[in-house]
C-alpha positions in Angstrom: 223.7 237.3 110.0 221.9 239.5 112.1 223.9 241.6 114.9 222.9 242.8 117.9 221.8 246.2 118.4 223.4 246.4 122.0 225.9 244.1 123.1 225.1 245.2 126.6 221.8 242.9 127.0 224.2 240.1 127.6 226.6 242.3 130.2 226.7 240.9 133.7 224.0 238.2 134.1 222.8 239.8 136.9 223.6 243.9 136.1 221.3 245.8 137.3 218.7 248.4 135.2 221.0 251.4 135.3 224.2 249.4 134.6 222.6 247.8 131.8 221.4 250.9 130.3 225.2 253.1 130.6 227.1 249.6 129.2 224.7 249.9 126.3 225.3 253.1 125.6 229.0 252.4 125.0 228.5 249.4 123.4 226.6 251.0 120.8 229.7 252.4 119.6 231.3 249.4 120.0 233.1 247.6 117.2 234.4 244.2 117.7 235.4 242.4 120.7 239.3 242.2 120.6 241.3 239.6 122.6 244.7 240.5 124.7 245.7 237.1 124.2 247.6 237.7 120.6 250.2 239.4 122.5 252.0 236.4 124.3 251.0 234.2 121.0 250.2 230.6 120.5 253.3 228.9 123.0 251.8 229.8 126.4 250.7 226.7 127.6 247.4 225.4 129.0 246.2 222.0 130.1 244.2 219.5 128.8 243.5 216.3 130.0 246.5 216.2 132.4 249.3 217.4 129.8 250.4 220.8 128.8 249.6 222.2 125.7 250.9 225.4 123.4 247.5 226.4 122.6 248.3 226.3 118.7 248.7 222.6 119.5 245.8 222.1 121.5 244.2 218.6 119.8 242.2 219.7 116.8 239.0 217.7 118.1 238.3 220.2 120.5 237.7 223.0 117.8 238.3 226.8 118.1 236.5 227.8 120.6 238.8 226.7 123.5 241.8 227.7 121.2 240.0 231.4 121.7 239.4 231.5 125.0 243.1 230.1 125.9 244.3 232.8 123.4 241.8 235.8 124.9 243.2 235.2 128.6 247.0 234.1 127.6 248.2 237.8 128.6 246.3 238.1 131.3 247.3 234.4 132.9 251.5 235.2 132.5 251.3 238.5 134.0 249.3 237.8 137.0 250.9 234.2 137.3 248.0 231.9 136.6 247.1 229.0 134.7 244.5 227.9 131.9 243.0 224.2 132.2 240.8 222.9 129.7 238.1 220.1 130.8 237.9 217.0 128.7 235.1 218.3 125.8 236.7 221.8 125.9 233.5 223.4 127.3 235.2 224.8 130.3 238.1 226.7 131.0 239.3 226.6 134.7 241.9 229.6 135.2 243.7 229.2 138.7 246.6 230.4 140.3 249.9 228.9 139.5 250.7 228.1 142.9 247.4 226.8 143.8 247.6 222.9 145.0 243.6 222.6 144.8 243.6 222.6 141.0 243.3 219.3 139.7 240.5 218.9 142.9 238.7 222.1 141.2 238.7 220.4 137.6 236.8 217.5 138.9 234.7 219.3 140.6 234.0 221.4 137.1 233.6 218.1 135.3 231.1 216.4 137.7 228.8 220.1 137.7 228.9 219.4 134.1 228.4 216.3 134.3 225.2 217.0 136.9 224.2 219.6 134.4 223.9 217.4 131.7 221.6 214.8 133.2 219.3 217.9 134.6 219.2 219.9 131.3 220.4 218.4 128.3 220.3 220.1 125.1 217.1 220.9 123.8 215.5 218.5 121.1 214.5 220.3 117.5 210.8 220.1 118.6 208.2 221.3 116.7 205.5 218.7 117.8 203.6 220.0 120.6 205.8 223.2 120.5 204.2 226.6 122.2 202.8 229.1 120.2 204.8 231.2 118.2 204.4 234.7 120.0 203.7 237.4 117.3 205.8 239.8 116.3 205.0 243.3 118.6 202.7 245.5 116.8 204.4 248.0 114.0 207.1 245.6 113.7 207.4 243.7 110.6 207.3 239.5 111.7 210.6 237.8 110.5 211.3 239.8 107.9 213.5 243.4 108.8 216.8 242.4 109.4 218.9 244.2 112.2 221.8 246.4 111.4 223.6 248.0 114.3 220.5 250.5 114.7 218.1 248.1 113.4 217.7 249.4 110.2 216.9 246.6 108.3 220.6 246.4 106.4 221.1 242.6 106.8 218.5 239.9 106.2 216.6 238.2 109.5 216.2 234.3 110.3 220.3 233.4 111.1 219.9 235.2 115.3 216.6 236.0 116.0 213.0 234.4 115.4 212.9 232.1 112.4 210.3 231.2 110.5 209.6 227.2 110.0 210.8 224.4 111.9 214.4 226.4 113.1 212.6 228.3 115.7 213.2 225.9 118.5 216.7 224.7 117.0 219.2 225.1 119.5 221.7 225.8 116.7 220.1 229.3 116.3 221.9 232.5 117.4 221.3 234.2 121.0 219.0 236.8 120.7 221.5 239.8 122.0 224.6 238.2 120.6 226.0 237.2 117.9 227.2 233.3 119.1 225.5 230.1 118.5 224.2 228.6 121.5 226.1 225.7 123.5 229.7 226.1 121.5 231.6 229.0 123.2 234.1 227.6 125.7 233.0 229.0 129.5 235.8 230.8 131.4 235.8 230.6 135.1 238.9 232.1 137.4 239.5 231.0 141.0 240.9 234.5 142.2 243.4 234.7 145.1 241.7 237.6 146.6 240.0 241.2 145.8 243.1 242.3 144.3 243.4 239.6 141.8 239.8 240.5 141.3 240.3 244.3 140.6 242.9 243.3 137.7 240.4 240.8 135.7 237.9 244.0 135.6 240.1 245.8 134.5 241.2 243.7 132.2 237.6 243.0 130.7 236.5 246.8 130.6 239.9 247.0 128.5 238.9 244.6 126.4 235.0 245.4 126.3 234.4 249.3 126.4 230.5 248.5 127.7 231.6 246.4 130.4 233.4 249.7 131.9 230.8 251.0 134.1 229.6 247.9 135.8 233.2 247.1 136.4 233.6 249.8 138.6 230.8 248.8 141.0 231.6 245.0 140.6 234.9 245.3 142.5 233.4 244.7 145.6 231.5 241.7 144.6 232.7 238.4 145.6 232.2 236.8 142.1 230.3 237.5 139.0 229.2 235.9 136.2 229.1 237.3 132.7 226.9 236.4 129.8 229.2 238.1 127.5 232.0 237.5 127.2 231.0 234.0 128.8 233.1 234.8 131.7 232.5 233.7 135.5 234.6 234.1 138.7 235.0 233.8 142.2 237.1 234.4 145.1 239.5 232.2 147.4 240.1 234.5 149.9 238.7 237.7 151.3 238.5 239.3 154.8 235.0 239.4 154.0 234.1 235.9 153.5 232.2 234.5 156.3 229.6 231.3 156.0 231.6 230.6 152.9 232.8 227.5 151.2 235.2 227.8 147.9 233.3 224.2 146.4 229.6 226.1 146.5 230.9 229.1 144.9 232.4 227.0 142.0 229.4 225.1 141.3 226.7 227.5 141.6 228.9 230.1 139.0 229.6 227.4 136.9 226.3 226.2 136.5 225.3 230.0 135.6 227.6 229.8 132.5 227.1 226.6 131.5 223.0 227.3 131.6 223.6 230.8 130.0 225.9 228.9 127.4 223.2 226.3 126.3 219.8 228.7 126.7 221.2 232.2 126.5 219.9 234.9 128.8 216.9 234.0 130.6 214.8 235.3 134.1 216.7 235.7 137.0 214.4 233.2 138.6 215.5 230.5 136.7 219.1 230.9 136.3 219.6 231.3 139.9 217.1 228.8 141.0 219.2 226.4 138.6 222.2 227.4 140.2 220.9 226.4 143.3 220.0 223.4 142.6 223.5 221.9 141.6 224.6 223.9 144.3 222.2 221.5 146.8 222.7 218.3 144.8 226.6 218.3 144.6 227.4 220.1 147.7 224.6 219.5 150.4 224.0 223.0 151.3 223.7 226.7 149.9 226.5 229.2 150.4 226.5 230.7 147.1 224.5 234.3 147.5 224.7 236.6 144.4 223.8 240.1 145.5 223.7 239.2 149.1 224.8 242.3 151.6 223.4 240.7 155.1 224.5 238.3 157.2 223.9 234.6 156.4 223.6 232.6 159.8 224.6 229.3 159.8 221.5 227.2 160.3 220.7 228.8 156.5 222.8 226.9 154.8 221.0 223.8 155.1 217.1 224.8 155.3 216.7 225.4 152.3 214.1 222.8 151.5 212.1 223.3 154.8 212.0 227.4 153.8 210.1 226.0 150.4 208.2 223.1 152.1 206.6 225.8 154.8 206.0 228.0 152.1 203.4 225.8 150.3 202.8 223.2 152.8 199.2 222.6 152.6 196.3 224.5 154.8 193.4 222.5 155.4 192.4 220.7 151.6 194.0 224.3 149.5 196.9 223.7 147.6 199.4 226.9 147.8 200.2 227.8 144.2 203.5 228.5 143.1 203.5 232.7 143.9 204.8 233.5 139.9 204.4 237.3 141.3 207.0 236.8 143.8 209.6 235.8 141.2 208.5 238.1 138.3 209.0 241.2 140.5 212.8 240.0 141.5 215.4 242.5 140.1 218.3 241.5 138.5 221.2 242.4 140.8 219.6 242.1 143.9 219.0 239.0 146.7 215.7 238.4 148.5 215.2 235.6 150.8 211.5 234.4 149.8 212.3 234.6 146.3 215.2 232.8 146.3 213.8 229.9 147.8 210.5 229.7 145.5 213.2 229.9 142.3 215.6 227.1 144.0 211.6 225.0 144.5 210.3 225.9 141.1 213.3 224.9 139.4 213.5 221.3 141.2 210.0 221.0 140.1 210.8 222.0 136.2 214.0 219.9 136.2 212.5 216.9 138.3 208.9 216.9 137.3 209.1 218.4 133.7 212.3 217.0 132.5 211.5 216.4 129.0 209.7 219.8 128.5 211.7 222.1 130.4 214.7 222.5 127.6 211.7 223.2 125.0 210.0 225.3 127.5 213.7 227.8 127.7 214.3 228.3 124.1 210.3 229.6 124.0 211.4 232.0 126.5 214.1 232.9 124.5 212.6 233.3 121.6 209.3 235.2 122.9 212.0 237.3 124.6 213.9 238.0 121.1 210.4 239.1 119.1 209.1 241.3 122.1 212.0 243.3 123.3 212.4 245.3 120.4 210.7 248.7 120.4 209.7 249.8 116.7 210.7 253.4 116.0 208.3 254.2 113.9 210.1 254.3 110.4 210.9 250.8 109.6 214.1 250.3 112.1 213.7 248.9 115.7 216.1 248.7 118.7 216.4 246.7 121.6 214.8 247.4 125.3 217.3 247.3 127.3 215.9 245.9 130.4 213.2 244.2 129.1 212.1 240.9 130.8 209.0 238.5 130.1 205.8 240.0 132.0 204.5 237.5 134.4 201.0 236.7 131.9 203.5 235.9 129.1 205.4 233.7 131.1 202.3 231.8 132.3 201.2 231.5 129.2 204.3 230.0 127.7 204.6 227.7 131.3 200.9 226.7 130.3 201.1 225.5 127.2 204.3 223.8 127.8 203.6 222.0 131.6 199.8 221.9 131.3 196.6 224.7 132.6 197.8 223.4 136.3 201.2 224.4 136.7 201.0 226.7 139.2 198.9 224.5 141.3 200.6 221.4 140.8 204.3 223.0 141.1 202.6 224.7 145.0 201.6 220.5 145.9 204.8 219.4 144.7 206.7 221.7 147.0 204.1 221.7 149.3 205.0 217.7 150.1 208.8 219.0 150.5 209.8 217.1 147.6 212.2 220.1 146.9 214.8 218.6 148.4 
């Protein structure tokens, strides 16, 4: 199986260039990822379908991924008096505080965003009809055939985690292309955290745990919430004397839906996996109040105008259809919020989930795997490493949109939001 050259591509979902960058110089030197669990052992308990479980008794249907997570986050849960909830398939872990009476509300909550997620973006099918083109390899580097040791030298063979040749390239059974997990079988951890403090500890806890998470940790404590690519690892706070425009529901929606989508499709534009987020966040909860990144004041007529934001941005002038502006969300950072951008990625993703339904699965795993072929820089001796920061330029991403959702995209997507149908 191929490894990953730096771990760090899948740090925070939203890290930053120069956090990226420092974590992946650490993780370089990285060996394995160790869990803090083994120390309590198997008898700490957590739930499952309304009964309490020693996780070495956990029912053996659910497999060993929610046995790992329950096991990873044991320690943590004892010491800071908190407690692990499984959902029904074992795809989610809910950690909340002991004391907390909102729990079992929470896990329903988790189950019908799953649920919602589901119906919206199901698993994609092994397509190979009507697939996009393969993108070729980048020049100098060999296609499919140089494995990818820890400096890409080439030690182990190529095909089990990155671009395949044949029929496999579009199987979602295939390996993330920064990781070393298969795609939709990790168990998603999300904590409901009393307040900043609780906060601080978790961070700690996962730079402990991961040595390339240590630098973003530092600057995340003043965050509100995160979500983590790897480990699969989301939170958010309860209670903060920050929080302002704020509603607990909203923040576990919209951070659940970014695991659950990085989970199934791996890492992807920022666009879409916020725009995604929103979307849930809209459909299940009526309103946005879920702002990754966002430093400025939210006023309270926001939270619902959403879809007239979108509609007045393409709404039609004379017989010219607005196209969707692909600049505009190409040219948003990781890490940071901006207001016209959000909207166009909460628009364009009603239109790929409403209007391209079928396609739109396919269409992610092309981005993943043109992502996988072009992000490696060749180093001019055989071996190849990872760009760090790399995303898909803007002509790429057309072109994959293109043959996927038809020459018209753009224009259609502008008419469909144009007619507020965003919404």
């Amino acid at each position: 199986m191929i490894r990953a050259t730096m771990l760090a591509l899948a740090l925070a979902a939203g890290a930053t260039t120069a956090e990226t960058k420092a974590a992946a110089a650490a993780a370089a030197t990285t060996g394995a990822i160790a869990s803090t669990g083994a120390a309590r052992g198997d008898e700490v308990v957590v739930r499952h379908d309304g009964r309490p479980y020693p996780i070495a008794e956990l029912p053996e249907e659910l497999g060993d991924a929610p046995r790992a997570a329950a096991r990873a986050w044991a320690a943590w849960c004892v010491e800071n008096e908190y407690r692990m909830e499984l959902d029904e398939a074992g795809r989610v872990m809910l950690v909340t505080p002991n004391k907390s009476k909102k729990a079992s509300k929470l896990m329903r909550l988790a189950e019908k965003t799953t649920k919602r997620f589901d119906e919206l973006l199901p698993p994609p099918a092994p397509a190979t009809e009507g697939a996009a083109p393969r993108p070729e390899a980048p020049e100098g580097e060999p296609d499919g055939e140089d494995g990818d040791g820890e400096d890409g030298s080439g030690e182990e063979g190529a095909g089990e985690e990155g671009a395949t040749d044949g029929d496999d390239w579009f199987l979602p059974e295939t390996q993330w292309g920064t990781g070393t997990t298969p795609l939709d079988t990790e168990t998603a951890v999300l904590f409901v955290l009393r307040d900043p403090r609780d906060q601080a500890k978790l961070l700690d806890a996962l730079a402990a745990k991961h040595d390339y998470l240590a630098g973003w940790a530092r600057g995340a404590k003043d965050l509100i919430g995160f979500v983590l690519e790897s480990p699969l690892v989301g939170a958010y706070l309860e209670n903060a004397p920050i929080l302002e425009e704020w509603r607990a529901e909203n923040e576990l929606v919209h951070r659940l839906t970014e695991l659950l989508f990085l989970r199934r499709f791996g890492r992807q534009p920022w666009w879409i996996q916020q725009g995604v987020a929103w979307n849930l966040e809209h459909d299940l909860e009526k309103g946005m109040y879920c702002f990754p990144y966002r430093n400025e004041f939210v006023y309270a007529v926001e939270h619902d105008a959403w879809p007239d934001s979108v509609r007045n941005l393409y709404k039609r002038k004379g017989k010219e259809v607005a196209p969707l502006d692909l600049d505009v969300l190409v040219k948003w950072n990781r890490g940071s919020f901006q207001s016209v951008a959000a909207w166009t990625s909460f628009g364009a993703a009603h239109y790929l989930m409403h209007e391209q339904h079928d396609a739109f699965p396919a269409f992610l795993m092309d981005l993943r795997a043109y992502r996988d072929q072009h992000e490696r820089k060749d180093n001019g001796d055989g071996t190849w490493t990872r760009i760090i920061d790399y995303e898909v330029p803007r002509d790429a991403l057309l072109e994959l949109m293109q043959a996927r959702f038809g020459a018209d995209v753009l224009e259609d997507a502008g008419a469909y939001l144009g007619k507020g149908k965003a919404k």
